[in-house]
C-alpha positions as CSV (number, residue, x, y, z in Angstrom):
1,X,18.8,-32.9,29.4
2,X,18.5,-31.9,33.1
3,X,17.8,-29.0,34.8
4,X,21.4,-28.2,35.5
5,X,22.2,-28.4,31.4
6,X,19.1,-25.5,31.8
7,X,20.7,-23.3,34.0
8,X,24.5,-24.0,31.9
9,X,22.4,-22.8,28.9
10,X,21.2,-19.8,30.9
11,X,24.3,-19.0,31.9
12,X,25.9,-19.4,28.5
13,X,23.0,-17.1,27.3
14,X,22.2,-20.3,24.6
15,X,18.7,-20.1,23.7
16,X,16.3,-23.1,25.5
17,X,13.8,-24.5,23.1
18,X,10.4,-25.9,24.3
19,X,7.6,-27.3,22.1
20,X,4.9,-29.0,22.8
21,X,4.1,-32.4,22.7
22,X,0.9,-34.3,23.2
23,X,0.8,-38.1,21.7
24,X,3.8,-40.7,20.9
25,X,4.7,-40.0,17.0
26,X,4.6,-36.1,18.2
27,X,7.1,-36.7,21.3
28,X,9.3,-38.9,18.4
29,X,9.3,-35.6,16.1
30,X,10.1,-33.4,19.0
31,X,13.2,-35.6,19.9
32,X,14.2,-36.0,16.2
33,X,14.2,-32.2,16.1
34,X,16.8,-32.0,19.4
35,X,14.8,-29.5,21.9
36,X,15.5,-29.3,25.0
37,X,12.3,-29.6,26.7
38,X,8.5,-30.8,25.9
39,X,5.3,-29.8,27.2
40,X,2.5,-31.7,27.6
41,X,0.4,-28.6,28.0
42,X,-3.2,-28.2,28.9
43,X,-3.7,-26.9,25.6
44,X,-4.3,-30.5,24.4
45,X,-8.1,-29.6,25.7
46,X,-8.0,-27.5,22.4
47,X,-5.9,-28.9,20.5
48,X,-6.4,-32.6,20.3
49,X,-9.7,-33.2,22.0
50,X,-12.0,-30.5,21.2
51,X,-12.5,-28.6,23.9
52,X,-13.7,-25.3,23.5
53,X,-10.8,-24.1,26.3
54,X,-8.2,-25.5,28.8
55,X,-10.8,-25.6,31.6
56,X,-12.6,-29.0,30.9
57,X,-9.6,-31.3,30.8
58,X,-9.2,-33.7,33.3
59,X,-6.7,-34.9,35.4
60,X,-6.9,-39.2,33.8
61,X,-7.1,-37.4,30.3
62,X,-3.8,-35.4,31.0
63,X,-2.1,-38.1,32.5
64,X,-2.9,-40.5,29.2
65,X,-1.4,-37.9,27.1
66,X,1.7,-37.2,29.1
67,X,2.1,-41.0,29.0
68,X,2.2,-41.5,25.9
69,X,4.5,-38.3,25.8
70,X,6.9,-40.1,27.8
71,X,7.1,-43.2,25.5
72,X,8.4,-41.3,22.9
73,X,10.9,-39.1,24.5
74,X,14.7,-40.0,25.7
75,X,16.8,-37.1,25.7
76,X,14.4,-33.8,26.6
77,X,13.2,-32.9,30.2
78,X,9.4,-33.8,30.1
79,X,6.8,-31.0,31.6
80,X,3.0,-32.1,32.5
81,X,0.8,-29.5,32.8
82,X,-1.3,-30.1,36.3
83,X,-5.3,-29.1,34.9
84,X,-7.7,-27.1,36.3
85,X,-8.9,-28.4,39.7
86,X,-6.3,-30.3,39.9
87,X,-3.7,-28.5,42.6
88,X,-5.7,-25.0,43.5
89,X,-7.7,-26.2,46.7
90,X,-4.9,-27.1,49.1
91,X,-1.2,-27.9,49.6
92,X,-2.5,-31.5,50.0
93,X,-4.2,-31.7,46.6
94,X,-1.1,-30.1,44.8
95,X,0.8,-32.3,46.4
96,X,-0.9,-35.7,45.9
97,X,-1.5,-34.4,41.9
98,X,1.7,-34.2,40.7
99,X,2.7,-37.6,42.6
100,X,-0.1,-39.1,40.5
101,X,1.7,-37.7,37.4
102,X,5.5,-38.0,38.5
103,X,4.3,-41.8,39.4
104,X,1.9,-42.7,36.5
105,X,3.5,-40.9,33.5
106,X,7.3,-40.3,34.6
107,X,7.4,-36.6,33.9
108,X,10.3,-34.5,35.2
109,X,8.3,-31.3,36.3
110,X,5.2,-30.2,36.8
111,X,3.7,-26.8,35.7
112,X,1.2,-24.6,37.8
113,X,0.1,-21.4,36.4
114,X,-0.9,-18.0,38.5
115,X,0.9,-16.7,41.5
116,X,-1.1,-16.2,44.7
117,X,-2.3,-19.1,46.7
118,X,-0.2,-20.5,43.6
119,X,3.3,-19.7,45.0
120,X,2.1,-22.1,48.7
121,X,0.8,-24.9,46.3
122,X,4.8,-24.8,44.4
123,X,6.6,-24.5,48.0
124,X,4.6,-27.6,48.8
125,X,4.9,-29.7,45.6
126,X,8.8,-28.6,45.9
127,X,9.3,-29.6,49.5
128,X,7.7,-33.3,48.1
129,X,10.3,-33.9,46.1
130,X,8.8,-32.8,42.7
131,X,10.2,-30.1,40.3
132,X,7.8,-27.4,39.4
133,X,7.6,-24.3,36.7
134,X,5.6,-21.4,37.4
135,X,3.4,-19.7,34.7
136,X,2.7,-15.9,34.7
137,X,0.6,-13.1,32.4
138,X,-1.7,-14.7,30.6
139,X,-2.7,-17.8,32.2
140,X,-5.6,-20.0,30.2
141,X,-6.8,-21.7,32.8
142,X,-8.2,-18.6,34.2
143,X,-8.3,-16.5,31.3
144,X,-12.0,-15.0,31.5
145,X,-10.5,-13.6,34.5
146,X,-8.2,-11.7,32.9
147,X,-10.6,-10.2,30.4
148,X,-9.8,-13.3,28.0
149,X,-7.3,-13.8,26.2
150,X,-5.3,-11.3,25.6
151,X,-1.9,-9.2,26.7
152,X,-1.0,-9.0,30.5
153,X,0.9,-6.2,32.1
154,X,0.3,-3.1,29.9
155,X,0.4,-1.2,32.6
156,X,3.1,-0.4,35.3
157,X,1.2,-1.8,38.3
158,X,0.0,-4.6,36.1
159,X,3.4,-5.6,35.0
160,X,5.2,-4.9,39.0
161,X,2.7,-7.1,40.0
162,X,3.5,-9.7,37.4
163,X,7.3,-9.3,38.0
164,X,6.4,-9.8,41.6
165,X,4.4,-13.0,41.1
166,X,7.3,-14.3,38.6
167,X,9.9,-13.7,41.6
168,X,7.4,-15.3,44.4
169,X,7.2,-18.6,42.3
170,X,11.5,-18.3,42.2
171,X,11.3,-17.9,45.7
172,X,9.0,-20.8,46.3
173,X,11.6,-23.2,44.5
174,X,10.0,-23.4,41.1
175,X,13.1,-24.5,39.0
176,X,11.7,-22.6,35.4
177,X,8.9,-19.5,34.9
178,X,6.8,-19.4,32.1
179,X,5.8,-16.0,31.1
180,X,2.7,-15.7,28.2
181,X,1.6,-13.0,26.1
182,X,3.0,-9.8,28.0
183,X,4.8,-7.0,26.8
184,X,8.8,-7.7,25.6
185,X,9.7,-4.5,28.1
186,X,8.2,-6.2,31.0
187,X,10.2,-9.2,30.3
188,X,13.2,-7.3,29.6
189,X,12.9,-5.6,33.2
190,X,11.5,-9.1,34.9
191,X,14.9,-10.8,33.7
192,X,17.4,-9.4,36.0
193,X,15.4,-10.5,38.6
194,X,15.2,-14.3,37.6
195,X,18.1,-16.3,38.5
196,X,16.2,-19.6,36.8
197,X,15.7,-19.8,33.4
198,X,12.6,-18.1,31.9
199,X,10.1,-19.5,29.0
200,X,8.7,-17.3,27.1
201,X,5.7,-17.0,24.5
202,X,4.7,-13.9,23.4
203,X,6.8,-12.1,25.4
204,X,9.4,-10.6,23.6
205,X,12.8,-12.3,22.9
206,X,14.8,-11.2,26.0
207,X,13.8,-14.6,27.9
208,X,16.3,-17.3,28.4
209,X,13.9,-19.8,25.7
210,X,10.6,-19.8,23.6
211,X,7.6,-22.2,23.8
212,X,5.5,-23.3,20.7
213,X,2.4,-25.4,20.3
214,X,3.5,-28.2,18.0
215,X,0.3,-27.8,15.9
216,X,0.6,-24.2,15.3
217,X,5.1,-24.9,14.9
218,X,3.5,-27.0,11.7
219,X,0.2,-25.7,10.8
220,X,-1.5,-28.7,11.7
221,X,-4.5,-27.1,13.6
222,X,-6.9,-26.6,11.0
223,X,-10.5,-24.5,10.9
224,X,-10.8,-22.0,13.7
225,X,-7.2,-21.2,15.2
226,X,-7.0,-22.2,19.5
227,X,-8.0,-18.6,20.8
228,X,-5.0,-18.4,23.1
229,X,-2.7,-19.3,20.4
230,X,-4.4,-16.2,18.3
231,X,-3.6,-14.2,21.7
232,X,0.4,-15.3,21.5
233,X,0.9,-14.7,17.8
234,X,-1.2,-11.0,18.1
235,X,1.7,-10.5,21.0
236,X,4.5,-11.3,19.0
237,X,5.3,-14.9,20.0
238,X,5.4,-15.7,15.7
């Protein structure tokens, strides 16, 4: 899979499947299954080491999973999730982060979430060479924030900002946008906008693809569900 096959499948209106990936035997079940693209997503802090939210995982710990991520996978585009801290402080930081992960794990993209300073952090990491995705409405890294976890863009200035942020991140060279856990008529207006293809989960089912956590895909995440998870599913993204 590359990023042109994305944008043929956009084109085609064919449906992009992402899933989430976070240790070797997963990635091998995620290739077995034929999606397109894996995410090693921050939500490994919750899922698979205990974390009580995205915030606390670090960059080495992200890097070891997306590894091992990579070791399993042949055919789908990998995406590593940059962490909190990582990429927000300068152009420089971004920049040098997703090297270390481009270098040190052999992903294909790297994901930022937020728009803002966010947008001048993907022009940089794109003019370096390094394929990025944007990530827009509800974004867990800075989810108290928001008001935790919950819908983005209920309202009309809340969702023309979003669609603005979503068409900044385009603009800035980011090759796919995430968008989380906002209303299916603010995707369904955001899409004409978006000439790259757009991720979503719980956003409705006008975006070009859907992402799912692998545990919750199986019901593997046992006791008390990942709060952002219960967020997506309350929005419609099961």
């Amino acid at each position: 899979m590359t990023l042109g096959d994305l944008a043929a499948k956009k084109a085609a209106g064919e449906p992009i499947v992402m899933v989430t990936a976070y240790d070797f035997p997963g990635a091998q079940i995620v290739e077995a299954a034929g999606v397109d693209v894996v995410l090693v997503g921050d939500s490994a802090a919750m899922t698979v080491l205990g974390y009580d939210s995205t915030v606390p995982v670090t960059v080495d710990e992200m890097i070891m999973l997306t590894a091992a991520v990579r070791r399993g996978l042949t055919a789908p585009l990998l995406i590593a999730d940059l962490p909190f801290g990582s990429y927000e402080a300068s152009d420089e930081l971004a920049v040098a982060t997703a090297q270390r992960f481009v270098k040190e794990t052999g992903a294909d993209l790297v994901k930022i979430e937020r728009g803002g300073t966010s947008v001048d952090r993907a022009r940089a990491i794109v003019a370096a060479g390094i394929p990025v995705v944007g990530h827009v409405g509800l974004t867990p890294q800075t989810a108290s924030s928001l008001g935790g976890y919950k819908a983005q863009g209920r309202t009309a200035d809340a969702a023309l900002r979003l669609i603005d942020e979503a068409a900044a991140l385009q603009e800035a060279g980011c090759s796919l946008i995430v968008v989380e856990a906002v209303p299916s008529e603010v995707t369904a207006a955001l899409m004409p906008h978006m000439h790259v293809p757009v991720i979503g989960i719980g956003a409705g089912s006008d975006a070009d693809g859907q992402v799912l956590v692998f545990h919750d895909l199986l019901g593997l995440y046992a006791g008390v569900r990942r709060a952002s998870s219960s967020a997506t599913r309350t929005c419609g993204a099961r």
